[in-house]
Every structure is written in structure tokens, then in C-alpha cells.
N, C-alpha and C positions, 0 to 999 in steps of 0.2 A: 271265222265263224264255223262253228264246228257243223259238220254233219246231220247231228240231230236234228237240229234247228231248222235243217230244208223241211217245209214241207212238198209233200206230193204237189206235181203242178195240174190243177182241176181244170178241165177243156167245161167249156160253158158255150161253143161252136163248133160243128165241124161242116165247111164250105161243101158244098154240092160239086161234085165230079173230081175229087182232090184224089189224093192218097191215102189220104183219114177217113175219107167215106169207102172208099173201096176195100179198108181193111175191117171197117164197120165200128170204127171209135163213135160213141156216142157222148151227149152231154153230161156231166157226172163223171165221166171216168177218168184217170189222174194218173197221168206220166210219172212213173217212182226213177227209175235210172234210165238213162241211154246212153249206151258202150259200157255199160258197167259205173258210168259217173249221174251222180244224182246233181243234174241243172241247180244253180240255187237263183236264175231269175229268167229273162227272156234272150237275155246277150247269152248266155249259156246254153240256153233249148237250140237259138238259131246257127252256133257254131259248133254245137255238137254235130245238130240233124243235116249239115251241110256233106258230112259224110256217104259216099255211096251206097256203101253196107249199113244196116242199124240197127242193133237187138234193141229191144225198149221192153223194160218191165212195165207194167200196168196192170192199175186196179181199178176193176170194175163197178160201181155205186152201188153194190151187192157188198162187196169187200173181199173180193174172190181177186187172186194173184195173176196177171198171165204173160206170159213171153210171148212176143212178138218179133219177127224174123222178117227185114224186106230189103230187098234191092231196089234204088231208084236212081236215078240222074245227078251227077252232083248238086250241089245246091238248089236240088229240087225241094219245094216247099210242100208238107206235110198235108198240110189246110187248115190246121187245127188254130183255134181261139182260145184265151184263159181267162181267168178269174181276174189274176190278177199279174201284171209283169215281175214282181219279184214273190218269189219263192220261200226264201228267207226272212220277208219284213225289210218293214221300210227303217232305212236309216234316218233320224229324225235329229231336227236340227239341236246344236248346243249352245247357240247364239241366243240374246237375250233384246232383241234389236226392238228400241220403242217405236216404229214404224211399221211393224211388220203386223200385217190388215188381222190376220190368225188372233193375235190375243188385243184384236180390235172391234171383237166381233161381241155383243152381248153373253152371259152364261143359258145351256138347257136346248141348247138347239142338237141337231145330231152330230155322231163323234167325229164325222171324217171331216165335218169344216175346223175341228180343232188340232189334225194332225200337222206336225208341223216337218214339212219335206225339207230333207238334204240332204239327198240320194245324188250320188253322180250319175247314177245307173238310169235313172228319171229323164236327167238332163242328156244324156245320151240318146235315150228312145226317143223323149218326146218334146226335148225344148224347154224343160222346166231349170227356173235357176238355183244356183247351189253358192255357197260361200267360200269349200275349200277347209274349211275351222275342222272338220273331223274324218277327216281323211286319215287313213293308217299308214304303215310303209308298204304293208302287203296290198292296199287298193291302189295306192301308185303305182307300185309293180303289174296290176293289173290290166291299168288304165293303160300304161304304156306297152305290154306283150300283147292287150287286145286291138290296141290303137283306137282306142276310144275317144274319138275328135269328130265333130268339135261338142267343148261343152259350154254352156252357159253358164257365168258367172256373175254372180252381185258383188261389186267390186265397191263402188261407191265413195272408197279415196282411197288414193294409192299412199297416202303419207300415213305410217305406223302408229301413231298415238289419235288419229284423227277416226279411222278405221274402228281402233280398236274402242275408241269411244260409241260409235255407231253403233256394232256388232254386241258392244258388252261382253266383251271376248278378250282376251287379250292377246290369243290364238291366231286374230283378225292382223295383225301388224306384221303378217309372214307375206302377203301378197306379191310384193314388187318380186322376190326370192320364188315363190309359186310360179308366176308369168315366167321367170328363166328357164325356170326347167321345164315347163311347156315349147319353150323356143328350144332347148337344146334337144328338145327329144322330137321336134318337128312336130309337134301336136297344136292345136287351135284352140281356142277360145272367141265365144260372143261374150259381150259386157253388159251391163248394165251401171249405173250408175244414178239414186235414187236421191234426189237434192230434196236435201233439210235445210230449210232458210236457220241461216245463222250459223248454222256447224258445216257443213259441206261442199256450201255454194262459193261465190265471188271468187277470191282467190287460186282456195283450195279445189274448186270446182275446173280453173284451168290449170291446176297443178297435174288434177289426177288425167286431164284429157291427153296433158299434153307426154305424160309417163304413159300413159298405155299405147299410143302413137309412136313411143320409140319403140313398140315388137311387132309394130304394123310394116314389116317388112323382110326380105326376099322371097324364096320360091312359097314357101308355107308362112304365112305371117303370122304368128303367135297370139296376137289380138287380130282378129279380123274386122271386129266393126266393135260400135260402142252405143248405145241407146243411151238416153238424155232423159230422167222422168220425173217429173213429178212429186212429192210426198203426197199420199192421200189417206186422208184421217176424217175418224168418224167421233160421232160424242160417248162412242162405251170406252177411248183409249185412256191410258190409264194419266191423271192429271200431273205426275209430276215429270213426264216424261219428257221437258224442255224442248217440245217441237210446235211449230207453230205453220198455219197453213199456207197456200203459197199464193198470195194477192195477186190481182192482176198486175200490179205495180212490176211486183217480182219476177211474174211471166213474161214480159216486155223486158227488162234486166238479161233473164235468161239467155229468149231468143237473140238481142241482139249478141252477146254472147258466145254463146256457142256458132252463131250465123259467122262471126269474124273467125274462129278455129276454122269453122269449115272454109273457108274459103283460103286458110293458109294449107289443109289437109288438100285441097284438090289443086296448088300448084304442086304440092312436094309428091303426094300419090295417084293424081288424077282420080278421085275420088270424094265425098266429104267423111266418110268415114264413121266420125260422130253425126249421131243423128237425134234430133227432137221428138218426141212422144207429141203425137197431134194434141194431145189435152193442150199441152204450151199454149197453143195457137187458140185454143177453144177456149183457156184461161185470159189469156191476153184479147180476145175478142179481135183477134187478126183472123187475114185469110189464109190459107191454110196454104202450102209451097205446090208449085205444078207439077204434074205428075212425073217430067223429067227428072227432080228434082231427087228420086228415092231410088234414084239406078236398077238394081233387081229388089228392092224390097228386102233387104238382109235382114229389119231389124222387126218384120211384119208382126211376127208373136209380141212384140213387145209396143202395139199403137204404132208404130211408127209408120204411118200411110195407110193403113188401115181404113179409112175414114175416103181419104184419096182415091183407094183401090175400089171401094163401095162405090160409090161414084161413076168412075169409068165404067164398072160393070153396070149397072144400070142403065146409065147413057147407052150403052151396049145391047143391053137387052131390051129396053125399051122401044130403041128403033125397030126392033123386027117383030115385036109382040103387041104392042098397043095401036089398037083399031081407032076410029074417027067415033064409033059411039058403038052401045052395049044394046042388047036390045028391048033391057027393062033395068030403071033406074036402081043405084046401087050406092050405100054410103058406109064406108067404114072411119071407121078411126084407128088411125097409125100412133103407136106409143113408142117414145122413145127418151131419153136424159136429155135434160134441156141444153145439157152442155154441145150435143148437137144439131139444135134448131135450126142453127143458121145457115150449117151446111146446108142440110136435108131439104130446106124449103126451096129451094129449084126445081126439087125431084118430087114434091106432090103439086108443084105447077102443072110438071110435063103431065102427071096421070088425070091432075085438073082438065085436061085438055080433051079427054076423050070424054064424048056426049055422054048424058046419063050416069056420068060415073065421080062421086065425089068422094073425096080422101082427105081428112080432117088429122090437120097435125098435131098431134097433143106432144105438151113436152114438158115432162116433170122434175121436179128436185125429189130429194130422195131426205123425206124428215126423218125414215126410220133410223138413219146413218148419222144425221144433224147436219148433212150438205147442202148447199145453197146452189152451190155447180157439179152436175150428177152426169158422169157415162152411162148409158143405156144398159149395161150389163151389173151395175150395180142396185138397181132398179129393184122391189122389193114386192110381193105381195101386196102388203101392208098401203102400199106407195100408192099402186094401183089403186087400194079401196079409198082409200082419202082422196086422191088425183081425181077421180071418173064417178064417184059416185053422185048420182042425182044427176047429171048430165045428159045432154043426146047424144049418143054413142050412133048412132045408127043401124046398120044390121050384123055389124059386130067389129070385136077390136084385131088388128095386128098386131101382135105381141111376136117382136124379137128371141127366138129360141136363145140366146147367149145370154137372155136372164136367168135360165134355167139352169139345173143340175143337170150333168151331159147324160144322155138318154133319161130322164127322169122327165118331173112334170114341178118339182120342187123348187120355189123361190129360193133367196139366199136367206131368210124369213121362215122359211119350211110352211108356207103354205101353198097349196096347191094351183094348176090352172084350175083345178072343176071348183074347186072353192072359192076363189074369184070369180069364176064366169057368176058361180051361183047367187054371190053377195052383189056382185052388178047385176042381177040379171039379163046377160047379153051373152053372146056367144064370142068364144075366143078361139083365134086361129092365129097358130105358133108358125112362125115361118124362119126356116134358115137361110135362107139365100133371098138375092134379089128374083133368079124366076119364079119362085113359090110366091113370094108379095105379089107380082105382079097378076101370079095366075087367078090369086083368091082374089084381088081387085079386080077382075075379069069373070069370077064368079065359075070358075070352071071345078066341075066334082073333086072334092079334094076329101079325106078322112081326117084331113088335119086339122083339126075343131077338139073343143072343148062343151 
């Protein structure tokens, strides 16, 4: 990628008491080089500025030039925030995959739910999965001089014609060859693996487990773990796309399944290695595995105990923050996908419990999508107004921040909390964590309302 193509990297923060505040970086103004090299994303800014000495050209939201001259600490951090992590532009995916939720989505909504990521650079910082299909020789070379490990990967069968049928790629059938050279150069990989009843599962589903299990091993294991998930399809995907949904029949298939891999992974690794997407369990109307059961949580971004982990913290926080009664009566309604009613209803017993204070579990399907079994975070605007209208809500809703756009206020629908709250007429209070739920159930000052 040539040169031109960087742009400047725009600070939109600069942390209180940092080195960017003391040299008096403001918001709007945009790192052009530093040492003479123009960054082209975030892996770039943070192993440039790890440097002790750092000239850094910069321009000011005037568009005025400035050199800037500082000594610091080694890998002392600057303080500075940006726009955006790459510099360059997002490398975007070349895969044509009929699964994938992106060209699942209705036409007219905003542009960034159409972008379609397959950035290694993504998957690097923040966890996001990548396929491998448009990788260069020069980003190898990169990946491996920067030791860019681990990254996440949508793998989804390791057999070449089976893959490349998934990805619609034929780019896709280099996998098993990709995984070597991650083993020979010592670098890592998470997996994923997205079952399509009919093309990817039974068999082929313990073909690919039991191939990614042979690089789960010595000092640096080459596949580290492998997540187990779901297909999930809405009514805008396109009809000829030969994928069909995943029955409870099939969830029960599944689990027992991959339950027998794992149980052959944890004599050979002490480990289970492959792991289930709680949906499984929430599909199949089982109980969800004990919390032993997900070791440190490797495959957390991707559902895997998520549900589990919620739970203990609550349990957790519950005991230290929930009094015996309130001191004037209080009722909200909790919203959530119905796909986890069954967990969750223990956890508006417990806050059932404290006097005066009642908590109403509402738990919807998501018709804007055409599902009939909904995670919470798929959950829609739209859902909302059909779900709660004309009902008693009480003195207002909890609404799960993970329906939202990350810092925004936007459904996956693109309409608003204030536009909900207004169409119910009730008040909405977004909460991210289990202390925030609990504190608004508590009725403690909070600015988090709608």
C-alpha cells in the first residue's frame, strides 16, 4: 500500500495528565509521521512511539504543520486516542460467504453495518475474526516480523472443497497450509467454526475439530482453542443460499457431539479445547455446563460462557448490594432475547426478593430478523415497539447496552433509545454491567436514562 493512501491519524482524545496533554495535543489534530515514518494503523503508532526519542510531525485542525521534539520512557504511552485504528482503510473481506449476518441485513440502513471486515490488523487489536482469503506476501511478512499472535480465525472446515464451498472462494482451500505456517513460525490462532446444517456439520464437523487439534500442540500451539457456533439467519438472507436453520433437534446432535471430542481433548491436552457457543444449550433448551467447565474463558468474545460468566457476576454482586427492602415501591421491566429466559429467571427471583422492589422479565423474539429464538443483542428497535407496547412497563425499562451501537444510542434498526422511550412512553435505562442493573433496580441517581 503505497504511502499516499496513509492518512493522517486524527486524535479524537487526549487522557488527562499523559504526555499528549502536557505537550498540549488537542482533539482534531493528526499525527502525519513519527521518526520520519507515517504509521499506516495503530500496530504502527504503538511500535513506533515505544521509542525513547520522537520527532512527530503534526497538524493542527487549522491545517498549520508542527514538529514536535520529546523525550520519554521507553514504551511510555503518549495518551493520545483516534479516530480510527487503521490509517490506511479497512481491508475488506473477498469471500462471498451465504452466512455471513453483513449481507443479512435489510437494504438503507447506515454504511458501517455494510462494511464488510477482513483486516488481520482488527483481529489483532481487538478480537475480530478474519478468514486468511486476502492476505499478501508482504502482510505475512509483516504478521510474522511484528509477531502478530494471536489472531482469530473463521475456519469452519479444514477440508478444501468443503471450505471453499462455504467462503465462495476458492482462495478458502489454503487453510490446513495457512495453520503450518502459523506452527512453523510459532505464532497462534483462535478458531471459530460456524456450522451449516447439511454442508459443515456431522462428519465434516469432526474432521475439521479433529485437524485443528493436531496444531494444539507444544510450547506455542498453533491453534489455541476453537469455538463451536451456531449458523444464524434472518428473513432479508438471500433465498438461494442452501442454508437452513439449526433445530433443536440439531443443537442436541451438536452438543452431544462435540461433548464426546471434548472429552477425548481433555485426556490427550488436559483441556477441552473445543468449546460450544452457549446459543447450543439455549437452542437445545439444555442447562447450560458449570462454570468449571470453560477453564479461563478463552473463547469469551465468541458466546462461549458468556451467559455463565453473567451469572457468577451477579450472584457476586448481588450478595453485597441487595438490601431486604427499598424504601418506596419500584417496578421495572428487564428486556432481554428470549433465547435467555431460562437462564436469567433465578436472577429476577433473587432481586424479587428485596421488599418493594419488583423486576418483570420480559423476553422477546426478534420478528424484525424473522427469529423465533433471539439473543439479546440482536434485539431491534422495532422489537421493542411491537414487544412492550400497550403493556405495564412500570416505572421504566432495562435495556441491555449490547443492543446498541458501541457508544451510540442506535438499534441494529437505526432507531433510537429516545425514540423508543418516546413511542412507549416510558423511560429507558441502558445498563452495561450487572452493577449498573442492579443499582437502577435500587433506584440510585443515575444519568443513564433515556
Amino acid at each position: 500500500m503505497s504511502e499516499t493512501s496513509i492518512n493522517p491519524a486524527v486524535i479524537t482524545k487526549v487522557l488527562p495528565d499523559s504526555i499528549g496533554a502536557e505537550i498540549g495535543f488537542e482533539p482534531g489534530d493528526a499525527i502525519i509521521a513519527i521518526n520520519g515514518t507515517q504509521p499506516r494503523d495503530l500496530i504502527d503508532y504503538q511500535f513506533l512511539c515505544a521509542d525513547e526519542f520522537l520527532e512527530l510531525e503534526v497538524k493542527d485542525s487549522t491545517g498549520k504543520i508542527h514538529h514536535v521534539e520529546l523525550e520519554k520512557d521507553y514504551d511510555e504511552d503518549l495518551g493520545l486516542e483516534f479516530a480510527t485504528a487503521l490509517f490506511d482503510g479497512l481491508i475488506q473481506c473477498n469471500n462471498r460467504c451465504p452466512f455471513c449476518f453483513i449481507d443479512q441485513q435489510p437494504p438503507g440502513k447506515r454504511e458501517t453495518l455494510y462494511l464488510k471486515d477482513d483486516d488481520y490488523r482488527l483481529s489483532f487489536l481487538y478480537g475480530s475474526y478474519l478468514t486468511l482469503t486476502n492476505i499478501t506476501s508482504k502482510e505475512w511478512q509483516r504478521i510474522e516480523q511484528m509477531r502478530l499472535s494471536p489472531l482469530y480465525v473463521s475456519v469452519h472446515a479444514t477440508e478444501p472443497e468443503i471450505r471453499s464451498r462455504l467462503l465462495k472462494n476458492p482462495r478458502a482451500g489454503k487453510i490446513l497450509a495457512q495453520l503450518n505456517w502459523f506452527q512453523e513460525k510459532r505464532l497462534q490462532i483462535h478458531g471459530q467454526v460456524v456450522v451449516c446444517p447439511g454442508i459443515n456439520d456431522g462428519i465434516h464437523l469432526e474432521r475439521t475439530l479433529l485437524d485443528l487439534a493436531s496444531f494444539h500442540q507444544g510450547e506455542i500451539p498453533a491453534v489455541a482453542s476453537v469455538a463451536v457456533v451456531p449458523v444464524g439467519l434472518t428473513r432479508f438472507r438471500p433465498q438461494e443460499d442452501e442454508l437452513i436453520p439449526v433445530s433443536q433437534e440439531k443443537a442436541t446432535e451438536v452438543i452431544a457431539q462435540v461433548s464426546k471430542l471434548q472429552e477425548k481433548f481433555r485426556q490427550q491436552f488436559g483441556s477441552n479445547f473445543a468449546w460450544l457457543a452457549d446459543e447450543w444449550f439455549l437452542i437445545a433448551r439444555q442447562e447450560l455446563p458449570p462454570e468449571s467447565h470453560y477453564e479461563d474463558y478463552p473463547q469469551i468474545g465468541n458466546g462461549v460462557g458468556s451467559i455463565r460468566q453473567f451469572i457468577k457476576q451477579f450472584n457476586k454482586t448481588a450478595s453485597k448490594m441487595l438490601p431486604k427492602s427499598l424504601e418506596t415501591n419500584r417496578t421495572l421491566t428487564w428486556v432481554v432475547g428470549n433465547a435467555v429466559e431460562q437462564a436469567f429467571t433465578p436472577l429476577v427471583q433473587q432481586l424479587n426478593q428485596v421488599e418493594k422492589l419488583t423486576v418483570k422479565l420480559t423476553a422477546l423474539n426478534s420478528n424484525y430478523w424473522g427469529q423465533k429464538i433471539t439473543v439479546t443483542g440482536l434485539l431491534t428497535g422495532q422489537d421493542l415497539i411491537e414487544g412492550l407496547k400497550g403493556k405495564e412497563l412500570g416505572d421504566g425499562i432495562l435495556l441491555p447496552s449490547l443492543m446498541l451501537k458501541h457508544d451510540d444510542t442506535r438499534f441494529l434498526d437505526d432507531l433510537t433509545v429516545a425514540e423508543v422511550a418516546k413511542e412507549l412512553e416510558i423511560r429507558i435505562f441502558t445498563v452495561a454491567n450487572v452493577a449498573e442493573l442492579i443499582k437502577i433496580c435500587l433506584n440510585f441517581n443515575h444519568d443513564n436514562y433515556k
